[in-house]
N, C-alpha and C positions, 0 to 999 in steps of 0.2 A: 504494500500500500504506500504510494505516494505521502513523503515526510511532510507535504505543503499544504495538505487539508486539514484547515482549522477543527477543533475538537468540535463535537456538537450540543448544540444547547438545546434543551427542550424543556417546555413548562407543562410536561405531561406527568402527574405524579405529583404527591405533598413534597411540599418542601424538606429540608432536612429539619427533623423539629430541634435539634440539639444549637441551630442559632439564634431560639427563643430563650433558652434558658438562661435565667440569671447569674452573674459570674462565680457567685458562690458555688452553684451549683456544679458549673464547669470545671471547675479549679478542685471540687473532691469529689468527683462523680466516680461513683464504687467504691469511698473511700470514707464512709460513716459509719461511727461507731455505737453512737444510742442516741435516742429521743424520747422524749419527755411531753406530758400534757402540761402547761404549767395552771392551768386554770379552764377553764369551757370556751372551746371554742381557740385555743389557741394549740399551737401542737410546736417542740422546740428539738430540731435535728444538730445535733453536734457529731462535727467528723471529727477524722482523728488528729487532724492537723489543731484543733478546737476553733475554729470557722464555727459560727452558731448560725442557722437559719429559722425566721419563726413563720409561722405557719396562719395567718389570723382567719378562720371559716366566718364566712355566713350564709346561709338560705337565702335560696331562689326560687322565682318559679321555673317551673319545669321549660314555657313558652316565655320569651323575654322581649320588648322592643327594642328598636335600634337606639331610645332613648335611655333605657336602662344599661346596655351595653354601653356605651358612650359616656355614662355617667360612671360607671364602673372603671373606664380607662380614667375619666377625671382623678377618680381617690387615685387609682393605682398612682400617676403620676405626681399625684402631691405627697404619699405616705411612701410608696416602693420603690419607686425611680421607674414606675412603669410594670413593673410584673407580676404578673395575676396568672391563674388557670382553674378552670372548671375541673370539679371531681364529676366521675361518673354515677351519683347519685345527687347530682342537680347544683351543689354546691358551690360559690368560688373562696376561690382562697387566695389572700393577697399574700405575696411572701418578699420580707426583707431581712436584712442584716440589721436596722439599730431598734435596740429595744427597748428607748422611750421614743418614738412611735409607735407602739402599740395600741394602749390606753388613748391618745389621741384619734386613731385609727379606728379603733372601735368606739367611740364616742362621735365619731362623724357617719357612722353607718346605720346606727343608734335614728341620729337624727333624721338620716333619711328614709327611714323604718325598716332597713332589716337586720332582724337576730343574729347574734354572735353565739353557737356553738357549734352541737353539734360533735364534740372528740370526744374520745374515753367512752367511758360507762354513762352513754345518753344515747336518744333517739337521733338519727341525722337524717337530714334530708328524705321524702320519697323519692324513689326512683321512679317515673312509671311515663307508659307511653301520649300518646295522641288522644284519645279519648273523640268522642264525638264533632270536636275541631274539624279534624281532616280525617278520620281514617272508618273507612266504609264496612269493618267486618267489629265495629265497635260496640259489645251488646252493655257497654253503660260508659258514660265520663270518664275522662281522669283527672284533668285541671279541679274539676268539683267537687270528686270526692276527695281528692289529693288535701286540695285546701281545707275541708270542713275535719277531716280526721287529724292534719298538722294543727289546727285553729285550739282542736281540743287537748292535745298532748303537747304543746307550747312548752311547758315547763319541762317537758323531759330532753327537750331540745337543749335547751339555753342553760340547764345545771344536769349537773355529772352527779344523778342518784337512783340509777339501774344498779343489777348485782355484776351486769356485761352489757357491752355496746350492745343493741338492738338495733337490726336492720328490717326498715320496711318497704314494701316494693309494690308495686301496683301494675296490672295487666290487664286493658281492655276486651281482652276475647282470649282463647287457651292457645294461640297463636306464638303468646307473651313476648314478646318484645324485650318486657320489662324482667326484671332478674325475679318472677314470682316463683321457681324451681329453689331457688337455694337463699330465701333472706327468712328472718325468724318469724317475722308476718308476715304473709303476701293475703293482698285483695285482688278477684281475678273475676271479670267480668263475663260472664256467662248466658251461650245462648241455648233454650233450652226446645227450640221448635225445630225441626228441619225444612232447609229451603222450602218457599211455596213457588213453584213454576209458573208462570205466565206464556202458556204455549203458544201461543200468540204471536209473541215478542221472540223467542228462540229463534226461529228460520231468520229472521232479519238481523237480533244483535249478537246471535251467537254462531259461534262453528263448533257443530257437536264432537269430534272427537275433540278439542283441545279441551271440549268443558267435562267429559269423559277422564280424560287422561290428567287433568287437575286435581283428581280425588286420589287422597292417598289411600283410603280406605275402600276402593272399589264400590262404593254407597251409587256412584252417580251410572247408570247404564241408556247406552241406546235405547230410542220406542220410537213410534210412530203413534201420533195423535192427531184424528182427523184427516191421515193422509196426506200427513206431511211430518217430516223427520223433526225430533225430538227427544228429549231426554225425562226418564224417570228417577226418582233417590228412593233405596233401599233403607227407611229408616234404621232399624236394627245397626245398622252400618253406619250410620253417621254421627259426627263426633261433632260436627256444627263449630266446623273450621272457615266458613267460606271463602274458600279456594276455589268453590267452584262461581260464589259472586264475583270475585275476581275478574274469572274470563268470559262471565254470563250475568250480565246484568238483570236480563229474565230470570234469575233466581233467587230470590230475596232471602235471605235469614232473619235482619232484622227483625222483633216485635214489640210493640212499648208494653205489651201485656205479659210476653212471657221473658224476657230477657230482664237478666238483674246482675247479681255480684253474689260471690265464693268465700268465704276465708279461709286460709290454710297456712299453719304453722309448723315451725322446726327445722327448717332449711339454716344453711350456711354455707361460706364457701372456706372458712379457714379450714390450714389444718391444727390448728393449737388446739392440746389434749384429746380429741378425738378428731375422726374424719369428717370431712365433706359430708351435709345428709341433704337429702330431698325432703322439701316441705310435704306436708301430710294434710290430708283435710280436718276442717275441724267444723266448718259450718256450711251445708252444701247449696243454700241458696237464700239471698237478701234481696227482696226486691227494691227496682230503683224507685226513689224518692227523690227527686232533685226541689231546690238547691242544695239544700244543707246534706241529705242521706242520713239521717239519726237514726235510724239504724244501723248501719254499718259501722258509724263513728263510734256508737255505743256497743256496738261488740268490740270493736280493735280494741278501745280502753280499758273494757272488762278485763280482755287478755293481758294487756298491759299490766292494771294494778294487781291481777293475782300472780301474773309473774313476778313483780317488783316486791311482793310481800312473801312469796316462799321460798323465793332462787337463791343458791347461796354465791357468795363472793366469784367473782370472772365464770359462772355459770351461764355460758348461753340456753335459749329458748330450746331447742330441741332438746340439750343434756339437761336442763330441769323436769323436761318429759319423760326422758328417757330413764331419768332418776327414780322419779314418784310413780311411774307407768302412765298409762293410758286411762285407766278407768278412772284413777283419781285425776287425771286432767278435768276430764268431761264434769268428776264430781264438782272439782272449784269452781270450776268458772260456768257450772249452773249449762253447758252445752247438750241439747240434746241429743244421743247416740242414735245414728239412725243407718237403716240396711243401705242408705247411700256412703257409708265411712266404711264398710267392708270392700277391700280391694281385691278382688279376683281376676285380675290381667293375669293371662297364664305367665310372662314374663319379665314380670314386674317383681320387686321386692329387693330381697337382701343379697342378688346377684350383681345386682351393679357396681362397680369398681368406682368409688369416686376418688381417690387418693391417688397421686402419686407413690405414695409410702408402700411400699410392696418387699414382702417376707418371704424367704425360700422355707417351706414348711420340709421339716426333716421325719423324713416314715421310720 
C-alpha cells in the first residue's frame, strides 16, 4: 500500500469515551484502592497515589428537557470544572476533586429541587422504561408510576437507613427493558388479554409470515378469514409480548380494562455473599389507577417497611427471603398466596447459572 495515503477519519462509531473523563480519573484509572460513603448521596474514591474523587448523586427523571440538561452542564461548570455523568439507574453525579464544594454543591441543587442521595444502605433512583410516552406494547406508565412510588419513599432516598442498598426497577410490559429480572423490587407492567385481530386491517397493514415469524412462542398461525389471508393466536401460547403488534398493527394487545402492573421481589445483580438471583413474584396483578397508582405505591412501601424492620445488617431483599423463607414473607407483608406464585416452567428454576463464581465439584 502506497506510504502517501493519509490515515482515515470516520465519524462512524462513539467517540472514545476515555477523552471525557476527568483528569483525576485518567491519571489513576485501574489504580484505586477504596471508597467511602461519606454521608447520603455522596460516594468518596481514593486511589492509591491518594488522589480523592467525590462522587455528589442526585435524582432525575427518567425523561429530561434540553432545559434540564443544560442546567445540569451550568452546576457542573461552576462546582466541577465541567464533569458530570448519568448512572444507569437514572441518576447524575457530578464528580470533583475539592471538597469544600461539596456542601455548596449540594445546596445549589437543593435549590433547584433535586434530592441528594441515593448511596449506601438507601433507595436510588428507579430505573425503568418509556411507559405510555412513546412505547406501543406498554400495558401501564412509567414516568407515573415511577414518580408516585419515589414521591412516597422520598426518605429512603435522601438518608442511608435500609439494613442494604435497595434496588428498584420498573418494566412497562414483560419485554422489560428495564432491569425488573434482577433488582430487589421490580414493578412490571402487564398484559393480561391476547391480541384482538382486526381482519380487516391485516391484508393491507400486514404481511403474514413476518407477523407469523415474530412470535416467539409459535401462538400467532396462518388462516384464512372470509377468503382472504390472515392470521389467528393460539391463546394457551401467548405470553402477550407484542411482537407480533410490532409488525401488525391489526393486532392490538393493549386494554385499559385488562392491563395493569406485577410486583416481584429478590432479584440482584451482585455477587457479595451470595449469587446473582432472579426476582420472584410476589403480587401477580395491580390494576392501573392513574395518576397517582395507590395501589401499587402502597404495596412497594408495605414491602419496603417490612423489609427495613426484619432484615439484618448489608442483608439484601432476596437473602432476607431466602433467610425467613417464603411462607413467612407472604405472612409479613399480609400478600396473598395464590396458584398464580406456583412456577411450573419445565425449565425454569435452580438450573440457571447466574455467577460467574464457578466450583470444580470433586466425586
Amino acid at each position: 500500500m502506497s506510504q502517501n495515503i493519509p490515515q482515515r477519519k470516520t465519524d462512524i462509531g462513539p467517540p472514545d469515551y476515555k477523552q471525557f473523563l476527568p483528569p483525576v480519573i485518567k491519571k489513576n484509572y485501574g489504580q484505586w484502592a477504596y471508597h467511602e460513603n461519606p454521608k447520603p448521596g455522596v460516594l468518596m474514591h481514593v486511589a492509591k497515589s491518594g488522589d480523592r474523587l467525590y462522587s455528589v448523586r442526585a435524582a432525575t427523571p427518567r425523561l429530561v428537557s434540553i432545559e434540564t440538561i443544560r442546567l445540569f452542564a451550568d452546576i457542573a461548570d461552576e462546582f466541577t470544572g465541567g464533569y458530570l455523568r448519568w448512572t444507569s439507574r437514572n441518576n447524575v453525579e457530578f464528580l470533583l476533586t475539592d471538597e469544600t464544594k461539596i456542601d455548596p454543591l449540594i445546596e445549589r441543587l437543593h435549590k433547584e429541587g433535586y434530592p441528594v442521595g441515593g448511596t449506601g444502605p438507601a433507595i436510588t433512583n428507579i430505573v425503568h422504561t418509556q411507559g405510555w410516552i412513546h412505547c406501543h406494547s406498554a400495558a401501564s406508565d412509567a414516568s407515573g408510576v415511577v414518580k408516585s412510588v419515589m414521591d412516597e419513599l422520598y426518605e429512603y432516598f435522601v438518608a442511608m437507613k435500609l439494613p442494604a442498598k435497595l434496588r428498584i426497577a420498573y418494566a412497562c410490559c414483560l419485554n422489560m427493558c428495564g432491569a425488573v429480572h434482577c433488582s430487589d423490587i421490580a414493578i412490571l407492567g402487564i398484559h393480561r388479554r391476547a391480541p384482538q385481530i382486526d381482519h380487516t386491517q391485516v391484508r393491507s397493514v400486514c404481511e403474514v409470515p413476518s407477523t407469523v415469524a415474530a412470535c416467539p412462542t409459535g401462538a400467532v398461525r396462518p388462516t384464512t378469514v372470509n377468503g382472504h389471508e390472515s392470521v389467528e393466536v393460539i391463546e394457551e401460547q401467548c405470553m402477550f409480548c407484542a411482537n407480533c403488534y410490532t409488525v401488525c398493527p391489526a393486532m392490538k394487545l393493549n386494554d385499559p380494562e385488562q392491563d395493569g402492573l406485577s410486583i416481584w421481589v429478590g432479584g440482584k445483580v451482585s455477587n457479595a455473599r451470595s449469587e446473582p438471583k432472579f426476582s420472584k413474584l410476589a403480587i401477580p396483578y395491580i390494576p392501573n389507577n392513574p395518576p397517582r397508582w395507590p395501589e401499587a405505591v402502597n404495596a412497594v412501601k408495605n414491602i419496603v417497611e417490612v423489609y427495613a424492620a426484619g432484615a439484618r445488617k448489608y442483608e439484601r431483599m432476596g437473602e432476607w427471603i431466602e433467610r425467613i423463607g417464603w411462607p413467612k414473607f407472604f405472612e409479613l407483608t399480609g400478600i396473598e398466596f395464590t396458584k398464580y406464585h406456583i412456577d411450573d416452567f419445565t425449565h425454569a428454576g435452580e438450573s440457571y447459572k447466574r455467577s460467574a463464581h464457578l466450583r470444580q465439584v470433586k466425586e
